[in-house]
C-alpha positions as CSV (number, residue, x, y, z in Angstrom):
1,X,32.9,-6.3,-0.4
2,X,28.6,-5.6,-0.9
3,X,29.2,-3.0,1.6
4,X,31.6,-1.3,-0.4
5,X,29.7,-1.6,-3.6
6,X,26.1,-0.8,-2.6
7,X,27.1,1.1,1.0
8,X,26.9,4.7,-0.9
9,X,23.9,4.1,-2.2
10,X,22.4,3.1,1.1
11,X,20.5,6.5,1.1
12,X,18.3,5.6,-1.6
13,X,16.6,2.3,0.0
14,X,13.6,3.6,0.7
15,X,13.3,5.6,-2.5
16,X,13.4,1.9,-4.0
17,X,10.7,0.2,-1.6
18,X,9.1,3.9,-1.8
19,X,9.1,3.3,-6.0
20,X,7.7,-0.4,-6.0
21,X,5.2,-0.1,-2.7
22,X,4.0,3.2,-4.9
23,X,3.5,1.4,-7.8
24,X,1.5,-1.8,-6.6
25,X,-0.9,0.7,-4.8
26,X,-1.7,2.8,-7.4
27,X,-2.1,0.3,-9.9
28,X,-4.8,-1.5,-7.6
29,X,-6.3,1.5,-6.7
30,X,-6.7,2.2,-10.3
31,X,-8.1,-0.9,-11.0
32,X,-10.5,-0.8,-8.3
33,X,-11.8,3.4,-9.2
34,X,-12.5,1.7,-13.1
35,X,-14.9,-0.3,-11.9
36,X,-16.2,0.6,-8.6
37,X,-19.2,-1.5,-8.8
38,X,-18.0,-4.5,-9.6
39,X,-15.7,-4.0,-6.5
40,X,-18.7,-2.8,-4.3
41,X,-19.8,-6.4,-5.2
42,X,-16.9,-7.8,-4.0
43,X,-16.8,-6.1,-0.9
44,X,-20.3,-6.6,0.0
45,X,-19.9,-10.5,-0.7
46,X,-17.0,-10.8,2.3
47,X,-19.1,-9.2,4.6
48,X,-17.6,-5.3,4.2
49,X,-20.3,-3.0,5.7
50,X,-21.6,-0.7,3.7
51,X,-19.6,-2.0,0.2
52,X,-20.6,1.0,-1.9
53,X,-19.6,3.6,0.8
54,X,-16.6,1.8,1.5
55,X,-15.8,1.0,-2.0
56,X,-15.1,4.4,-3.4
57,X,-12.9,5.0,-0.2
58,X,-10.4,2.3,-0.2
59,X,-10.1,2.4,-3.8
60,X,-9.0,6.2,-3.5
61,X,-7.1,5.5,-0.6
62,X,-5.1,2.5,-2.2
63,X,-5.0,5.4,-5.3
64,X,-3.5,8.6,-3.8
65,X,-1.7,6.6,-0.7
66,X,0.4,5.1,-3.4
67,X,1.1,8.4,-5.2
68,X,1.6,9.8,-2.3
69,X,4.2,6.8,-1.4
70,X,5.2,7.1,-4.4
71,X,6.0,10.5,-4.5
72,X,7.3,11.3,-1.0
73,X,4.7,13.5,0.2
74,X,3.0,12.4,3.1
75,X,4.6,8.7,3.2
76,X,3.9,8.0,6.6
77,X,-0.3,9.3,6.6
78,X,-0.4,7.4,3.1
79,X,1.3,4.4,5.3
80,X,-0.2,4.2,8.5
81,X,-4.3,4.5,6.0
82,X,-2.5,1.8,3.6
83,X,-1.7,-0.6,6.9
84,X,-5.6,-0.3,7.8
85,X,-6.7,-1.5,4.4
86,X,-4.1,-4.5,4.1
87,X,-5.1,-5.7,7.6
88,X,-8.7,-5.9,7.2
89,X,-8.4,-7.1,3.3
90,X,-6.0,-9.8,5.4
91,X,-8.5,-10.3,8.1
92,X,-12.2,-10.2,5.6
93,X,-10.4,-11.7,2.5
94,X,-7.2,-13.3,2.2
95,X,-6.1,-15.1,5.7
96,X,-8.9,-18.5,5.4
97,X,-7.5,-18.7,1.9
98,X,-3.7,-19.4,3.5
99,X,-0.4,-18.1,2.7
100,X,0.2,-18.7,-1.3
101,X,-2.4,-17.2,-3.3
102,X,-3.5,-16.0,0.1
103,X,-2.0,-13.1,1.7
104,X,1.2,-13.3,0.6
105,X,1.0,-10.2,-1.3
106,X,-1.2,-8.4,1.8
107,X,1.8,-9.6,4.1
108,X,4.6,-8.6,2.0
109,X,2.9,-4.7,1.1
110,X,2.0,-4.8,5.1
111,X,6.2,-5.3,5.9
112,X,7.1,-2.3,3.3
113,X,4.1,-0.4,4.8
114,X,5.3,-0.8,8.0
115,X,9.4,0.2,7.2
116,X,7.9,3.3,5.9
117,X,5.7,4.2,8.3
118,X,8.9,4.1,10.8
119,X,11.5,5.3,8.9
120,X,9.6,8.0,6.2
121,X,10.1,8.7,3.2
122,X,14.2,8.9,2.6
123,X,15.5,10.4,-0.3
124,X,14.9,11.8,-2.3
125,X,11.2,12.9,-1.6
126,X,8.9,16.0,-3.1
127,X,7.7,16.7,-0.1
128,X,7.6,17.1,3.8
129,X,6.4,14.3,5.6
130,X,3.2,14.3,8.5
């Protein structure tokens, strides 16, 4: 019976997890680029080499990996740079805190991440994909 109800819409999955993953990302990124210093801190306090080079990087990269996400242009570069910054935020940040609160969030983003990175970015997308 689901299948019947949601089955013609199945084209439009990934435009869903495209529209939420999208989202998150640039809204953190966002966040981050407002006040790059105060994240440099951060970053420099877990042990990040070189926090105010690094800052400004993954801050844009959360930014314009999530539009791009977001969008459908370049799903699967924007992924596969996204994937590098949840593992090490996991890895430097998040795992010695444990799951809730922890890296829940960094797990769940790293399992959408990954389903895009495999299967692109569906329809409908602006864009060709790299």
């Amino acid at each position: 019976m689901l299948e019947k109800i949601f089955g013609p819409y199945r084209d439009y999955s990934l435009f869903v997890l495209r529209l939420f993953l999208g989202i998150v990302f640039v809204v953190y990124g966002l966040m981050k680029l407002g006040d790059i210093g105060r994240f440099a801190g951060f970053l420099g306090q877990h042990g990040i080499p070189l926090p105010g080079v690094m800052a400004p990087f993954v801050a844009a990269i959360e930014f314009l990996g999530g539009l791009g996400i977001l969008l459908g242009t370049g799903t699967r570069t924007a992924a596969l740079l996204l994937v590098g910054v949840m593992v090490v935020a996991m890895l430097s940040v998040t795992l010695h805190v444990g799951f809730a609160g922890g890296y829940d969030l960094n797990l769940a983003c790293l399992g959408g991440l990954l389903c895009l990175l495999l299967a692109g970015p569906g329809k409908p997308a602006m864009g060709g994909d790299l």
